[in-house]
C-alpha positions as CSV (number, residue, x, y, z in Angstrom):
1,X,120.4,108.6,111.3
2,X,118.9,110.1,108.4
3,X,117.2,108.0,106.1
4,X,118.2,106.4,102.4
5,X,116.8,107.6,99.3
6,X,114.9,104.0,99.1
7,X,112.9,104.8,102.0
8,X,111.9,108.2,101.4
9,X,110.9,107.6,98.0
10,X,108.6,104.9,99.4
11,X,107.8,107.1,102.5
12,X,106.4,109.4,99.9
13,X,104.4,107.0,98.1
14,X,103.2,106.3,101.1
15,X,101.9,109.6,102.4
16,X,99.8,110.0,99.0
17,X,98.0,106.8,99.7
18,X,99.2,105.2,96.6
19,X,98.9,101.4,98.4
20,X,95.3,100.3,97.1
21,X,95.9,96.7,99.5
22,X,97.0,97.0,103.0
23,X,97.0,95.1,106.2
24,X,96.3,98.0,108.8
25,X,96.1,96.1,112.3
26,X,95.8,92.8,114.0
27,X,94.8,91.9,117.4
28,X,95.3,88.3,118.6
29,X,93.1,86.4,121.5
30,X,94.0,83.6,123.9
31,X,96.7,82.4,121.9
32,X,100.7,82.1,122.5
33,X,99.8,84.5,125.8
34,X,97.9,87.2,123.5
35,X,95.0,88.4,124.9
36,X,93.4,91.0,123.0
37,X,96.7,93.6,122.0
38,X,96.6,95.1,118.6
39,X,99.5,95.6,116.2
40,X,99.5,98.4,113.7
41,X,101.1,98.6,110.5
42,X,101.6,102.1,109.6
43,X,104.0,101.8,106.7
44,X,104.8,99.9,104.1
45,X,107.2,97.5,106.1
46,X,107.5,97.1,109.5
47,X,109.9,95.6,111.6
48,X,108.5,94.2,114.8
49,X,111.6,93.8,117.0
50,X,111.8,92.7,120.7
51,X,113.2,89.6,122.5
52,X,113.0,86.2,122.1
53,X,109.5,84.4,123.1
54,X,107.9,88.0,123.4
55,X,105.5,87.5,120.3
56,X,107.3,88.7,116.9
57,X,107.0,85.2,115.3
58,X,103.0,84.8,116.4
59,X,102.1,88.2,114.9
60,X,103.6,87.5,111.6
61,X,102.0,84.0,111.6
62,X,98.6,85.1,112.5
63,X,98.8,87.8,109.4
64,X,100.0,84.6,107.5
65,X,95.9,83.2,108.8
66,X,94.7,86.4,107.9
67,X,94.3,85.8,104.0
68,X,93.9,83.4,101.5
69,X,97.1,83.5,99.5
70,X,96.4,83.2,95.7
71,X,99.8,82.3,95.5
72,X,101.0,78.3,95.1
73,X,101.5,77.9,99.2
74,X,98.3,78.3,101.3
75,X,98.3,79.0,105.0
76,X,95.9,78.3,107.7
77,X,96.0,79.8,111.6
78,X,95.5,75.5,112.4
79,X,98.7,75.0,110.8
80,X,100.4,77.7,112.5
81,X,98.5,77.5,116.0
82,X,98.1,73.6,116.2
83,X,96.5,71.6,118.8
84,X,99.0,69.3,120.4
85,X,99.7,66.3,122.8
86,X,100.6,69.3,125.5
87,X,98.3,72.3,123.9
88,X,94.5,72.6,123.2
89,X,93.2,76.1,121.9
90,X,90.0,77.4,122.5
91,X,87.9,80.7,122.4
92,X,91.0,82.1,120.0
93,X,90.5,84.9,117.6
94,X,92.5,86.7,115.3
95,X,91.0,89.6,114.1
96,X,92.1,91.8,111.3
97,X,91.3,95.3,109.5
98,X,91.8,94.9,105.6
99,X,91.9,97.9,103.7
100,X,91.1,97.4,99.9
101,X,91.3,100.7,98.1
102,X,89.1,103.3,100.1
103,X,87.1,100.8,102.0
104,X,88.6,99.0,105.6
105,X,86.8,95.9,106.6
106,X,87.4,94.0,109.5
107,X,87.9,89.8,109.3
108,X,88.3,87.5,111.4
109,X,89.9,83.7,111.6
110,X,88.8,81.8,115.1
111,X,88.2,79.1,116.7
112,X,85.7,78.8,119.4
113,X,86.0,75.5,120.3
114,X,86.8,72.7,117.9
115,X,87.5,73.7,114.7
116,X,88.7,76.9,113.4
117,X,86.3,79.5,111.5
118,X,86.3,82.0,108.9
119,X,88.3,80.4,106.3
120,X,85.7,80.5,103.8
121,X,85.1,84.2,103.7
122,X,89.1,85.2,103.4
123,X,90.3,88.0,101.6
124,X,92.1,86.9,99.1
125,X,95.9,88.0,98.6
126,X,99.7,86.9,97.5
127,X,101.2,86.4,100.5
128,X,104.3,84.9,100.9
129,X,106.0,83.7,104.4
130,X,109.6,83.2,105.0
131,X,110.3,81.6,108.5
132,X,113.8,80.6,109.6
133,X,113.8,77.3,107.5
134,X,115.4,79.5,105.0
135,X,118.7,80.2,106.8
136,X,119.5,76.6,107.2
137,X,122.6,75.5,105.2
138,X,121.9,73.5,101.7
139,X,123.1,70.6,103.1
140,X,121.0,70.5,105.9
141,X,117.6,71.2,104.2
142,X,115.1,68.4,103.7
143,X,116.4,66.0,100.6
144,X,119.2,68.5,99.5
145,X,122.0,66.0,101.1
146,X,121.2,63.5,97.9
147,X,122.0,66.0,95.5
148,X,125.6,66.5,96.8
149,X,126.7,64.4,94.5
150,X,129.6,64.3,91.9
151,X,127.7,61.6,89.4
152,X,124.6,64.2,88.9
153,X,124.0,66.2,86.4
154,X,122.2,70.0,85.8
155,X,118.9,69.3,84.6
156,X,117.2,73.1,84.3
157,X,118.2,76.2,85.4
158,X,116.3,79.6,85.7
159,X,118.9,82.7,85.2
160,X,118.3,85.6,87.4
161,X,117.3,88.9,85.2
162,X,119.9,91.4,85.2
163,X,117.9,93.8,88.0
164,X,118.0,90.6,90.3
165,X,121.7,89.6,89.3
166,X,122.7,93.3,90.4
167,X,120.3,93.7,93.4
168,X,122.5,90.4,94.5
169,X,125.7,91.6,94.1
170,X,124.9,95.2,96.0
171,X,123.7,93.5,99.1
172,X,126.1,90.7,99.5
173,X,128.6,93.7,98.4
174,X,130.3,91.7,95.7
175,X,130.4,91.5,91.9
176,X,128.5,88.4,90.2
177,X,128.7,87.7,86.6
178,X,125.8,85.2,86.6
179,X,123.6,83.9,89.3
180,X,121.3,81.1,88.5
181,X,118.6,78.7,90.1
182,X,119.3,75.1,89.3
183,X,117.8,71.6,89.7
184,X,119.5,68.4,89.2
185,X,118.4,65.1,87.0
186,X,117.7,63.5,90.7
187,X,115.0,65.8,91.9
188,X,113.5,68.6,89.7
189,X,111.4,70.2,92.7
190,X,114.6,71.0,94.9
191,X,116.3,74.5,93.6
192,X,120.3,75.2,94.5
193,X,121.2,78.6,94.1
194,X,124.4,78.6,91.5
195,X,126.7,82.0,91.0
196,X,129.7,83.0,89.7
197,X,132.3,85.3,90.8
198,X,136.1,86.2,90.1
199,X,136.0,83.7,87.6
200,X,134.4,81.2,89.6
201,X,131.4,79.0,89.8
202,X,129.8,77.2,92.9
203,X,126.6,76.5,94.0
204,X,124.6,77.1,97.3
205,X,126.4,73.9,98.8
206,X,129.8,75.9,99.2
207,X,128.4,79.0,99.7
208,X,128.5,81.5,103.0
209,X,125.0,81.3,104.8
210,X,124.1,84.8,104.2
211,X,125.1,84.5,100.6
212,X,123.2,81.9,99.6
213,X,120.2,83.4,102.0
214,X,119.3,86.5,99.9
215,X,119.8,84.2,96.7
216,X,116.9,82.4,97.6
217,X,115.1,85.3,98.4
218,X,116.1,87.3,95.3
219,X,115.0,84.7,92.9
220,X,111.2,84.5,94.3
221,X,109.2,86.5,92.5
222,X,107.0,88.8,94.4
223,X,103.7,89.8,92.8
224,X,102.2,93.3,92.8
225,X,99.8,94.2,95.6
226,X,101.7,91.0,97.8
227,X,102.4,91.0,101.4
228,X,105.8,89.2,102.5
229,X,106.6,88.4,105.8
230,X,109.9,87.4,107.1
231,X,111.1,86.3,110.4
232,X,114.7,87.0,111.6
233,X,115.3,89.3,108.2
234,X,118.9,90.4,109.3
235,X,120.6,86.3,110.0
236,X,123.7,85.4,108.7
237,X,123.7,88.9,106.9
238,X,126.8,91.8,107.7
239,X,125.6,95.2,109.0
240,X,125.9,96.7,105.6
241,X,124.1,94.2,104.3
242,X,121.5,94.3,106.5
243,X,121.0,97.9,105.2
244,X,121.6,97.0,101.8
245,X,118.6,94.4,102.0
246,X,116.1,97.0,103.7
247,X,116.7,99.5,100.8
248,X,116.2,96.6,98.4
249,X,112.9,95.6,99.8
250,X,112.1,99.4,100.5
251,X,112.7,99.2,96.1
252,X,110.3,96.7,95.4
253,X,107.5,97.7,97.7
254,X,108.0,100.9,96.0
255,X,107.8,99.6,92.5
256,X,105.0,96.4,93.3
257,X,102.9,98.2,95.9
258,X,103.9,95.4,98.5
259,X,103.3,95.6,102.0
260,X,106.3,94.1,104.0
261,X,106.1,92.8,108.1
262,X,109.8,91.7,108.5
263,X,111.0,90.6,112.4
264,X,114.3,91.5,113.8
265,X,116.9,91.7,116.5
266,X,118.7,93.6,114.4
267,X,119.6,98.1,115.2
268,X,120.8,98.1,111.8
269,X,117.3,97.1,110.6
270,X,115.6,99.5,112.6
271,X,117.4,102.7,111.8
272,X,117.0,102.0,108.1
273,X,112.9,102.7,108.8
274,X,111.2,105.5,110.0
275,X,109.9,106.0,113.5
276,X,106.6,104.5,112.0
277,X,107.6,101.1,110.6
278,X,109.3,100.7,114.3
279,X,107.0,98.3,116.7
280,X,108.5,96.9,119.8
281,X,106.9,94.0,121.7
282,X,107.5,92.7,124.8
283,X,106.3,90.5,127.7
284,X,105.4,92.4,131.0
285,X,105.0,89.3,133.5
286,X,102.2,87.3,132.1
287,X,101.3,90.3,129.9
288,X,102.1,91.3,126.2
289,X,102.9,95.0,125.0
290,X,102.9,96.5,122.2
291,X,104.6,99.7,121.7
292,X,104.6,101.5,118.0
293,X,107.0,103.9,116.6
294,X,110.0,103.4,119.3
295,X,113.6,104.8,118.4
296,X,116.0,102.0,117.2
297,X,118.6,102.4,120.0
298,X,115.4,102.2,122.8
299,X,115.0,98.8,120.9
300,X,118.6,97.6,121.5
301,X,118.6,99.3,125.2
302,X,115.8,96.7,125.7
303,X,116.8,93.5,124.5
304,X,120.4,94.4,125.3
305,X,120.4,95.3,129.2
306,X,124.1,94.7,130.5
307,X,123.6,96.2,133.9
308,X,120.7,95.3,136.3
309,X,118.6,98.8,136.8
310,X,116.2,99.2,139.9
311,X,114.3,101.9,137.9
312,X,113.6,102.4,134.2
313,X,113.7,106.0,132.8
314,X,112.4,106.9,129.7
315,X,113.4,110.2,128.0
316,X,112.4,111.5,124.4
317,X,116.1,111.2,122.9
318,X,119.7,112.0,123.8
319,X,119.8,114.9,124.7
320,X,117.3,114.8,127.2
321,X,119.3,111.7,128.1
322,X,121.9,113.5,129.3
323,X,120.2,116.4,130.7
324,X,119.0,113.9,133.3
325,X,122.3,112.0,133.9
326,X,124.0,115.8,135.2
327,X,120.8,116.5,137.5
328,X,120.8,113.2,139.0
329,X,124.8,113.5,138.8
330,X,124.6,116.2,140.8
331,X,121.6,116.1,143.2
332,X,121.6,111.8,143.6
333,X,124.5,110.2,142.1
334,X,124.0,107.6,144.2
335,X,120.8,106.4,142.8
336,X,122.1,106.9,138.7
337,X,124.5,103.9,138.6
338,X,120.8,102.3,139.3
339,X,118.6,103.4,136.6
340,X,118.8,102.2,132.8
341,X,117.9,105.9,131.0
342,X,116.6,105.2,127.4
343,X,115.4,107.4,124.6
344,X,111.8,106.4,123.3
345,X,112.3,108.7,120.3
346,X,108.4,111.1,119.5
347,X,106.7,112.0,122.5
348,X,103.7,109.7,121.1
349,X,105.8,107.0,122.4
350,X,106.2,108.9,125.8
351,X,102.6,109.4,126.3
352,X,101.8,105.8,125.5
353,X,104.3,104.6,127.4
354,X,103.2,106.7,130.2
355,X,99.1,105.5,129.9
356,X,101.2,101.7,131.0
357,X,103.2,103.7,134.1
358,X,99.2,105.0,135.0
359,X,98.0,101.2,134.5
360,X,100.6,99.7,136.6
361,X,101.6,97.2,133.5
362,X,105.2,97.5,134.1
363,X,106.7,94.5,136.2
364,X,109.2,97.1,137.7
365,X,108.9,100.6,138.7
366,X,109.4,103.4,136.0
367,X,109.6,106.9,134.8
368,X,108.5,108.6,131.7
369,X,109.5,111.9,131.1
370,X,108.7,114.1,128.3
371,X,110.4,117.4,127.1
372,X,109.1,120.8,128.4
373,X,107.3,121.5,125.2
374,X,105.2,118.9,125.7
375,X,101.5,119.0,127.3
376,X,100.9,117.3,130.2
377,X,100.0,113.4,130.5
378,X,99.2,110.6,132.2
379,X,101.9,109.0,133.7
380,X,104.1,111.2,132.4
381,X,106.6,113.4,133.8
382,X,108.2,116.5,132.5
383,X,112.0,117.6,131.7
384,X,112.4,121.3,133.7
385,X,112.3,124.2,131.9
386,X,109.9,125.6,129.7
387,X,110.7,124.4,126.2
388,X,112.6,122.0,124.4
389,X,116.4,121.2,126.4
390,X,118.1,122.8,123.4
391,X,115.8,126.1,123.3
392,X,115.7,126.3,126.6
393,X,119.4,125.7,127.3
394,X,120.6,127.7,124.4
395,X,118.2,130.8,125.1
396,X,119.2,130.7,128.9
397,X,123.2,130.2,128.3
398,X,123.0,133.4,125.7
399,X,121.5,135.4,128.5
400,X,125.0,135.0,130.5
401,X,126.9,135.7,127.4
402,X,127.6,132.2,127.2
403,X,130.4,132.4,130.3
404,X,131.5,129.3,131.7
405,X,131.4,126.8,128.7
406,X,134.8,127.2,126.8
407,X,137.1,125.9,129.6
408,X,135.2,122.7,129.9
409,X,135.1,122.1,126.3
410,X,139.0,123.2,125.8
411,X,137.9,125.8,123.1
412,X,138.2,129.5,122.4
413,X,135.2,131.6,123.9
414,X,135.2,133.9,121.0
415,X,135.0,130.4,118.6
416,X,132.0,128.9,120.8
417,X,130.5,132.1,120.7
418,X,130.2,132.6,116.7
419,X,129.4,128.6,116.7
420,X,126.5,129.4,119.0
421,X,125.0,132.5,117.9
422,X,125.0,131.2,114.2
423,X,123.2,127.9,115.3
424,X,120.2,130.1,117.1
425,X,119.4,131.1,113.2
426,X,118.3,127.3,112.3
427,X,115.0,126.7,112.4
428,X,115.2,123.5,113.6
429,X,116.6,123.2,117.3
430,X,117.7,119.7,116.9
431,X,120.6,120.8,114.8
432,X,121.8,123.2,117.0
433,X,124.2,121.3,118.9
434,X,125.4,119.3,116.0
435,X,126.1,123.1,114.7
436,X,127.7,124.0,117.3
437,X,130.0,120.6,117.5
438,X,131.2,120.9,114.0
439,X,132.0,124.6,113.9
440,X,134.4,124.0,116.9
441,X,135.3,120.2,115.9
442,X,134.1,118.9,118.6
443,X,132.3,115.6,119.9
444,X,127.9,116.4,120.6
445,X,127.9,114.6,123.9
446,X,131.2,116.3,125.0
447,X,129.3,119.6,124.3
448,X,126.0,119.3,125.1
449,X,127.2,117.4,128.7
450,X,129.2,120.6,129.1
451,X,126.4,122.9,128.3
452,X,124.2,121.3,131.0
453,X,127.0,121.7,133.8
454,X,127.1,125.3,133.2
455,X,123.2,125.8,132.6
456,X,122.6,124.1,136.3
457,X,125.4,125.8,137.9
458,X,124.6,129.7,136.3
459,X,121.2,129.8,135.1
460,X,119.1,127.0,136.4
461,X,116.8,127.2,139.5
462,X,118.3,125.0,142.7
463,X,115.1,123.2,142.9
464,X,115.1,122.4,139.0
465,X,114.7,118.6,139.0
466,X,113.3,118.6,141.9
467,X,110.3,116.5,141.4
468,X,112.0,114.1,139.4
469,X,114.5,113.0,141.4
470,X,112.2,112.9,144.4
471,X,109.6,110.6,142.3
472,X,113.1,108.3,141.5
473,X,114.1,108.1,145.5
474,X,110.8,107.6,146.1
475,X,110.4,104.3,143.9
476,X,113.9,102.9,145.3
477,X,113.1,103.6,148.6
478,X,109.8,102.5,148.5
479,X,109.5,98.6,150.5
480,X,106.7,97.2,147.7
481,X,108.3,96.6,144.8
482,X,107.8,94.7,142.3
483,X,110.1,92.0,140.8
């Protein structure tokens, strides 16, 4: 999915270094089941995504420790990473690099023993934290029941600006004529969001969750060089505005130099952001893992497994997805109903993927595979052929005049033919297919599914795949496995 205007525009801010404060890792010790992984933060926001209990909320927490906010609300790791009745932390360090215009220094909160240490020699920074207190309805928040009541009165109110009133109504997807934060004679310190729409007025008691949700986070006011973190950004929000809300806060990071590290369940979220603001975490037994830049629907196959795979199989994207589905279709079908094939998006992902298959940190077996214009790398396999799937299918069907294809597809020859000889002019091989597809009206998977039958019937070698579906039979078949 290609990506809004919001996000490039920051994307390009970005890539000229124009953010003079920014958080650029973190690594966490012996807390919450860290011990040692680092987190990078390699754009302006990052959505840390993975399953519940895996780590999202810790991370953003420990960044929380990391500074000392100038803003009104201080945080501290001991609030965050308390010792309890059932939990006493020692030896824990969170350790941080901190880059301040050209210069990256590393900090560190910790606490060897007792106490915790390094809260005197902070950076300092606005940082604001938004944890899931926020989504709870009016009603239910801390001392806002009192102030349902009919015999109260306004007391002060804050109008939003006119750039807040409309960033309102284009998330939420609906036009406001005001939008106000209000207190009540009772209690001055408790805000209720008040709007009006379609005439009418009502205030954060009777409105929708979501609604009242990005109200509250509309009217805070963000300072320049701050960083904001947010857990759970996309609850009680719609999938458009989910996106809505991303290209709003890809707006103000743009505009305030803010650094955003947001947490999410949420694909919407994820394929708003570049491969770089993507970081998926997860537990591997008792281990964490970190994995940076993953594609969005890699994301969702792993917090989203329906079926119960023996074997995890990792390709680049879908069409490499696909490629594998027809070898094993045709050489094991057997064994495909029990793998889970996901994309992992840039081969960076591949390779480090493939350095955990060489450490054995995967709690069941697994296979990385990278295209054939990749080099070689550890624990890494690669897709057959010689170059990418679509230079390498496209370049070998030509050679047999393209024969075979049309019938499967339901399409002229003489149609696929033009479609396919313009596409080899685009310099980009990743929109060859898509080419192709829309030339002939046609669905992507339909053709590119059909393009792989031929290839391995016409032009492929019988061993091709060989290797990779041995490795696969030899990890089912294999009597030590683990759980």
């Amino acid at each position: 999915m290609a990506l809004s205007k919001e996000v490039r525009k920051l994307a390009a801010k970005w890539q000229r270094g124009d953010f003079p404060k920014h958080l650029e890792w973190i690594e966490l010790d012996r807390v919450r089941g860290w011990s040692g992984q680092r987190t990078d933060f390699n754009f302006p926001i990052v959505a840390i995504c993975g399953e519940n209990g895996a780590g999202k909320s810790t991370i953003i927490q420990a960044v929380a420790s990391i500074y000392e906010s100038t803003t009104a609300e201080k945080y501290f790791a001991s609030t965050f990473f308390p010792d309890t009745a059932w939990d006493s932390l020692t030896g824990v360090v969170i350790k941080a690099s901190v880059k301040e215009g050209q210069n990256s220094t590393e900090v560190s909160v910790r606490k060897p023993t007792t106490r915790w240490r390094g809260n005197d020699t902070r950076r300092k920074r606005p940082v604001i934290y938004l944890d899931l207190r926020r989504i709870q309805p009016i009603s239910a928040r801390t001392g806002y029941a009192r102030l349902a009541k009919s015999a109260l009165n306004e007391a002060s109110s804050t109008d939003f600006a006119t750039d807040s009133l409309q960033r309102l109504s284009s998330i939420i997807g609906k036009s406001y004529a005001s939008a106000r934060q209000a207190t009540t004679n009772l209690d001055q310190t408790r805000n209720v969001p008040v709007v009006s729409h379609d005439g009418t007025e009502y205030s954060g008691f009777h409105q929708g969750a979501g609604e009242a949700t990005v109200a509250d986070l509309i009217s805070i006011d963000i300072p320049q060089y701050s960083i904001v973190l947010v857990d759970e950004i996309e609850t009680s929000l719609h999938p458009r505005a989910q996106r809505r809300l991303i290209r709003d806060l890809a707006e103000i990071s743009r505009i305030k130099l803010v650094q955003f590290v947001i947490t999410t369940h949420s694909p919407y979220v994820l394929e708003e952001l570049p491969a770089s603001a993507r970081v998926y975490v997860f537990k591997n037994g008792a281990e964490k893992c970190v994995v940076p830049g993953v594609s969005a629907q890699f994301a969702l196959s792993k917090m989203d497994e329906e079926i119960h795979p023996e074997i995890d199989v990792y390709v680049e994207d879908n069409t490499a997805t696909i490629l594998i589905e027809e070898i094993m279709a045709r050489k094991s079908l057997g064994n495909l109903s029990r793998c889970l094939i996901s994309p992992f998006g840039a081969a960076s992902v591949g390779k480090s993927l493939g350095q955990m298959v060489e450490g054995n940190r995967f709690s069941r077996p697994t296979v990385v595979i990278l295209d054939a214009d990749q080099d070689p790398a550890p624990g890494c396999m690669i897709l057959p052929g010689e170059d990418a799937p679509e230079r390498q299918l496209f370049e070998d069907l030509q050679q047999i005049a393209w024969q075979g294809i049309s019938p499967l597809i339901n399409r002229s020859h003489s149609d696929f033919v033009s479609a396919a000889e313009n596409a080899l002019t685009l310099p980009d091989h990743h929109e060859w297919i898509k080419s192709v597809a829309d030339r002939i009206t046609i669905g992507t998977e339909e053709l590119w599914r059909a393009m792989c039958r031929v290839w391995l019937d016409s032009s492929a070698d019988e061993t091709v795949g060989d290797d990779i579906i041995e490795r696969i039979d030899d990890l089912l078949n294999s009597d030590i496995q683990e759980a």
